[in-house]
C-alpha positions as CSV (number, residue, x, y, z in Angstrom):
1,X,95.2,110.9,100.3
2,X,96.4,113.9,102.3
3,X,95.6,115.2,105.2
4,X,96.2,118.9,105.3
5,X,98.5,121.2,108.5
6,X,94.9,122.0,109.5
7,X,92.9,119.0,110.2
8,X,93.8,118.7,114.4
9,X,91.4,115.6,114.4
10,X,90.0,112.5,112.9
11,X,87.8,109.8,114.3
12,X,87.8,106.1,115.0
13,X,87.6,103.7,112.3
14,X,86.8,107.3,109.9
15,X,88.6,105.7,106.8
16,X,88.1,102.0,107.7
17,X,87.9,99.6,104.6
18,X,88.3,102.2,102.4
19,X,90.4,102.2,98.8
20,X,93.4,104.6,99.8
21,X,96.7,103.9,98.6
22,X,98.9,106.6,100.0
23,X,98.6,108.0,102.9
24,X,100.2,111.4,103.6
25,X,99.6,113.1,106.6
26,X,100.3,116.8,107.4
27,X,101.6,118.7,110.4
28,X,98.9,119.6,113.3
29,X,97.0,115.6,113.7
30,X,98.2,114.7,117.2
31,X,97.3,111.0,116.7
32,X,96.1,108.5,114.8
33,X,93.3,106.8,116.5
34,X,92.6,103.4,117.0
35,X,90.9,101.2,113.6
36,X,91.2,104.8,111.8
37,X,92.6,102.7,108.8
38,X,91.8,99.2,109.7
39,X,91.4,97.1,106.5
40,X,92.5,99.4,104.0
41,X,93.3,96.9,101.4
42,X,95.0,98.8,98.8
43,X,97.3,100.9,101.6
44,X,101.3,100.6,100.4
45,X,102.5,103.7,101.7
46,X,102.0,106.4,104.6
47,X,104.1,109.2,105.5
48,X,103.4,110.9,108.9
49,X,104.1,114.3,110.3
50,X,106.5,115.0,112.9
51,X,103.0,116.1,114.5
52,X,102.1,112.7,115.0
53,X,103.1,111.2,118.4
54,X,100.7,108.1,118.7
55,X,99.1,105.7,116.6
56,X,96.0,104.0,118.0
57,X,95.3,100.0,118.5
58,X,94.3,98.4,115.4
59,X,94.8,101.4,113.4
60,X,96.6,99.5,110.4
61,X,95.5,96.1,111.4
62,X,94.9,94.2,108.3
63,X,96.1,96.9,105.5
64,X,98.1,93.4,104.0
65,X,99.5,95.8,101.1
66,X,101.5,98.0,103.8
67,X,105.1,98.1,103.1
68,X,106.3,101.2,103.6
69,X,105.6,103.8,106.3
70,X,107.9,106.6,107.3
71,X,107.3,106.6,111.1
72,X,107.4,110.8,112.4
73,X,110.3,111.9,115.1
74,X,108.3,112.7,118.0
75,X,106.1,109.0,118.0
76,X,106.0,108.4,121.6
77,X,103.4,105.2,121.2
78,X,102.3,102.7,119.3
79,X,98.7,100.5,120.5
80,X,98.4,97.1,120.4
81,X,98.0,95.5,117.0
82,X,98.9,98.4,115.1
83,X,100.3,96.9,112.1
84,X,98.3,93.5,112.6
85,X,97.9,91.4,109.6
């Protein structure tokens, strides 16, 4: 999946136990919010934009098949549980 330069938003728990695989996303998405890819089985791989300086609590929590993710330069903050599995 990619999320285009122009998407400056996207809710909580909005792709939540869903079947992505690869995650791209693009320049302009301040954050990543909390649960926003919670579950997501089938998740190896997410690239982020140097956009992106948070991700939200839980937001990967329980993607088991994560095992690669390109963290962007300006990440100020990671939220508790994150990358829980």
């Amino acid at each position: 999946m990619y999320l285009t330069k122009n998407l400056t938003g996207i809710g909580t728990r909005v792709f939540e136990n869903t079947d992505i695989d690869y995650l791209v996303v693009g320049d302009g998405l301040p954050k990543l919010p909390s649960r926003s890819f919670y579950d997501c089985d089938e998740l190896k791989t997410v690239k982020t934009a140097d956009s992106i300086t948070e991700i939200g609590d839980s937001c990967f929590a329980y993607s088991n098949k994560l095992n690669e993710f390109y963290f962007s330069k300006g990440l100020s903050g990671i939220g508790v549980g994150a990358f829980h599995t």
